[in-house]
C-alpha positions in Angstrom: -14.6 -41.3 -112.3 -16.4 -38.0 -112.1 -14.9 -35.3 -114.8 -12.4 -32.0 -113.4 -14.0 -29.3 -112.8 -14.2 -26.7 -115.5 -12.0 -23.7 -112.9 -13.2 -20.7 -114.4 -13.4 -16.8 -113.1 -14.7 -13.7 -114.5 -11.6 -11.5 -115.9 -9.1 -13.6 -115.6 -7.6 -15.2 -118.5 -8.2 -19.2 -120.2 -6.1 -21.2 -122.3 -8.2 -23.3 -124.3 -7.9 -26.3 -126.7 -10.1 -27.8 -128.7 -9.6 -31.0 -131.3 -10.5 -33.0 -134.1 -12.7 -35.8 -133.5 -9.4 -38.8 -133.1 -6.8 -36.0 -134.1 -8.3 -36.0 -137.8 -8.4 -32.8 -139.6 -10.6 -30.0 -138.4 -9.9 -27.2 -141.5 -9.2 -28.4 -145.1 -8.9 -25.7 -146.7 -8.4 -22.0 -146.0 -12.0 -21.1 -146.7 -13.0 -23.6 -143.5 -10.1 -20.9 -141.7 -11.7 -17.4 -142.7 -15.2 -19.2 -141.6 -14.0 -20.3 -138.7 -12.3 -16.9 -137.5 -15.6 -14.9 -139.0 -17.4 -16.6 -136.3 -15.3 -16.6 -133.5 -14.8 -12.5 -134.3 -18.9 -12.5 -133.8 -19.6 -15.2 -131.1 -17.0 -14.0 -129.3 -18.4 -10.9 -128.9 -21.7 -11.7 -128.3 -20.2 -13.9 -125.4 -18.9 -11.5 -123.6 -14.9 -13.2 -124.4 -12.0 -11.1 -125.3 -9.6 -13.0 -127.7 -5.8 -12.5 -126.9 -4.0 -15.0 -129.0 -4.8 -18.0 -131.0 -3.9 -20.5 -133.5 -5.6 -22.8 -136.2 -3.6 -25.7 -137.2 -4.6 -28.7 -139.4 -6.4 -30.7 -136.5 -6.8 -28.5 -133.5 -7.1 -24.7 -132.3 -5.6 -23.1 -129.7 -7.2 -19.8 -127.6 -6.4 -16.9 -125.1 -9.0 -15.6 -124.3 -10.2 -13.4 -121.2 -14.3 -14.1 -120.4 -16.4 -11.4 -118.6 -18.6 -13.8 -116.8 -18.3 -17.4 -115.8 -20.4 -19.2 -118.4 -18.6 -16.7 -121.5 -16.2 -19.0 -122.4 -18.7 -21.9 -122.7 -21.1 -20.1 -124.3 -18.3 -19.1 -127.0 -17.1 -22.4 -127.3 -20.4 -24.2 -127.6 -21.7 -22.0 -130.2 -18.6 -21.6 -131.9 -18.4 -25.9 -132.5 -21.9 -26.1 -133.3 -22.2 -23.0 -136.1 -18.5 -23.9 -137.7 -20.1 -28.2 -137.8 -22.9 -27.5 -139.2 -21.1 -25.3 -142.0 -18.2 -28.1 -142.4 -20.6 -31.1 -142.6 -22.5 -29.4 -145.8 -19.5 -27.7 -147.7 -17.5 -30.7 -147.2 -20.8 -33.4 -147.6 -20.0 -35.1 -144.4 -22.0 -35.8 -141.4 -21.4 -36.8 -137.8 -19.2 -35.1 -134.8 -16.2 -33.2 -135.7 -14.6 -32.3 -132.0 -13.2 -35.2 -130.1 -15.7 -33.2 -127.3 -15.4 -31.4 -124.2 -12.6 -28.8 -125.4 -9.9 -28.3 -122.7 -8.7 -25.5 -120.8 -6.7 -23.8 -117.8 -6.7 -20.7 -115.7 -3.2 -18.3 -116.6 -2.8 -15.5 -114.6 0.5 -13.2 -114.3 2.9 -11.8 -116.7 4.7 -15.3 -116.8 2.5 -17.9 -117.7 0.1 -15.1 -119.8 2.8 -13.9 -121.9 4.7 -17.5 -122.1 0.9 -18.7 -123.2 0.9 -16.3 -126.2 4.3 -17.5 -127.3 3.4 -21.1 -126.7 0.3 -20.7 -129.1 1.6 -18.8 -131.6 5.2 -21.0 -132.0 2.7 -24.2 -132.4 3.3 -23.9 -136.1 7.0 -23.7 -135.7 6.8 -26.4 -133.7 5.0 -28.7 -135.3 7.4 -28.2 -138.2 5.1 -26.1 -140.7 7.2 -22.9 -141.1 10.3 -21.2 -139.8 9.0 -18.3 -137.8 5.6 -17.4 -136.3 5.2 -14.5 -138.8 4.9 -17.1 -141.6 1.9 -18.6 -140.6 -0.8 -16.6 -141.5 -3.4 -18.3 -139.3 -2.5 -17.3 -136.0 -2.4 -13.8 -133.8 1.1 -13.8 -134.3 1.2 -10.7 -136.9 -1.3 -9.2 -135.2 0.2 -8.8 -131.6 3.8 -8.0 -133.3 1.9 -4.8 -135.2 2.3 -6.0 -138.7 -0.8 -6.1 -139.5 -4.2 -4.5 -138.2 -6.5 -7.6 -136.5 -9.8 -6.9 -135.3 -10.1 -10.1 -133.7 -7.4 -9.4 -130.9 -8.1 -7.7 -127.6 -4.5 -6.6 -125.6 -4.2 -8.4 -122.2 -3.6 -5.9 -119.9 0.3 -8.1 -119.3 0.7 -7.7 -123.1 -0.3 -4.0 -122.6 2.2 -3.5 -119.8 4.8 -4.9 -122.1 5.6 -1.0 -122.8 3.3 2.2 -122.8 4.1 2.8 -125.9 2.7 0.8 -129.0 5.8 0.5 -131.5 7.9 -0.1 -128.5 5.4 -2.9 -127.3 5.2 -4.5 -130.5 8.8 -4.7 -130.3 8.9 -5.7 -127.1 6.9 -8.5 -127.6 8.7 -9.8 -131.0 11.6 -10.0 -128.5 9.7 -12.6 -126.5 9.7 -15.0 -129.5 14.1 -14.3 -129.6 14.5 -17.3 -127.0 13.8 -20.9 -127.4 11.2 -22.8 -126.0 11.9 -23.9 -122.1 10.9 -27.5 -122.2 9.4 -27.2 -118.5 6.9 -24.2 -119.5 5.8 -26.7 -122.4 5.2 -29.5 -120.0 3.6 -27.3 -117.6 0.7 -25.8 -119.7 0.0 -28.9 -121.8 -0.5 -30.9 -118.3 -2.4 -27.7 -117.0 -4.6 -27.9 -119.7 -5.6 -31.1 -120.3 -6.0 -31.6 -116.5 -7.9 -28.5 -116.3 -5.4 -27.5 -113.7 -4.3 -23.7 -113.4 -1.1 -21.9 -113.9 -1.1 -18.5 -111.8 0.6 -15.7 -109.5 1.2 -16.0 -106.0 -1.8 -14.0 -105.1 -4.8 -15.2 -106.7 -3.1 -19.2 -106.1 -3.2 -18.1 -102.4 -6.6 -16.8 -103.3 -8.3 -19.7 -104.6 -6.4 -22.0 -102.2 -8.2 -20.2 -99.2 -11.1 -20.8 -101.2 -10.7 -24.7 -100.8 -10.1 -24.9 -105.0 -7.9 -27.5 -105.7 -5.2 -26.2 -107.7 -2.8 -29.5 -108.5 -3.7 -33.6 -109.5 -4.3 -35.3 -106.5 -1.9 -38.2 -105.3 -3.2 -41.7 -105.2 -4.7 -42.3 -102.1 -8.5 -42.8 -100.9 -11.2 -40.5 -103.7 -11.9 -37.3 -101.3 -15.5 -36.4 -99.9 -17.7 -35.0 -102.6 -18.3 -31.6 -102.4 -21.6 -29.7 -103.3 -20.8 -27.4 -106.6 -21.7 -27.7 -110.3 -19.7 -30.5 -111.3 -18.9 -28.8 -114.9 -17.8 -24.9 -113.8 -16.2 -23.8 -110.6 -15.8 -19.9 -110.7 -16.1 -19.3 -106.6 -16.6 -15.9 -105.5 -13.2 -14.5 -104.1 -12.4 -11.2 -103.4 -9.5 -9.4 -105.7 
């Protein structure tokens, strides 16, 4: 069965995931961390991607990132894997793949699912049971976007931004997000939407895309539709915003 199409646009905002090789670890120590986040400050730059939000946890990493054009966010991620491997496999004396491969990601577009997609990544740690609050893991955005601390990684969403015109009223308005629980259907939603490379948006660019023949949901079961005649990796079709 031919792979989903990687839906990417210029501008508009990707969640991505990326994994260890069978869910084994991907950082050992916190050393493998800083390298890790020196090169995605520089590739991610050179790529062209601004970075929103993100996470590093024991075997995986989480992303929000915006990419200017529609090969920026592979570009980032392909460098990204390669340069942090090839630094893992001789500090750590290993060899072989460290990824479990093609990393996974979705389309978010809106206040909802942009803001609800920095919460989701930077509660993973809470989540997963590692600390109590997102502002006591120090391997996330988390203190960043809250104002605690200056990081040059991050780049303010324009949803984040909107959040208040005013920065220590933003920063408090956005701590506020993290006051409510998780909402079990959001976290079914994007973790679906991302490993199905399926997107999560506004009315207006879902209309949008749908004109644009994208298709924007799994299918149902029923006869494989015709094949169609675009790049079977990256669709970022040309629509008018």
């Amino acid at each position: 069965m031919p792979r989903q199409a990687r839906l990417v646009l210029p501008d508009v905002a990707l969640h991505v995931r990326q994994r260890g090789h069978n869910r084994n670890a991907c950082f050992w120590d916190d050393t493998d961390r800083l390298v890790y986040l020196s090169l995605l400050y520089q590739l991610a730059k050179e790529a062209a991607c601004a970075l929103h939000a993100y996470v590093l946890m024991t075997n995986h990493v989480h992303l929000l990132l915006t990419p200017r054009g529609a090969d920026s966010c592979a570009s980032l991620m392909r460098n990204l894997g390669q340069r942090y491997v090839q630094f893992v496999n001789r500090r750590h004396e290993r060899s072989g793949t460290l990824w479990e491969g093609r990393y996974r990601s979705c389309l978010v577009d809106s206040a909802e699912y942009v803001l609800g997609c920095h919460r989701y990544i930077e509660l993973n740690p809470v989540r997963a049971g590692m600390v109590a609050s997102p502002s006591a893991y120090r391997w996330s955005s988390h203190n960043g976007n809250v104002g605690a601390v200056q990081n040059p990684l991050l780049s303010a969403h324009c949803e984040y931004r909107a959040l208040s015109e005013e920065e220590g009223a933003r920063h408090a308005a956005y701590r506020g997000l993290f006051n409510q629980g998780d909402e079990p259907q959001f976290l079914e939603a994007i973790r679906q939407a991302t490993n199905g490379g399926f997107p999560m948006l506004g009315e207006k660019l879902k209309a949008q895309l749908a004109a644009a023949g994208q298709q924007l949901e799994p299918r149902k079961p029923g006869p494989a539709p015709k094949e169609t005649h675009r790049d079977p990796d990256v669709f970022s079709g040309e629509l008018q915003f």
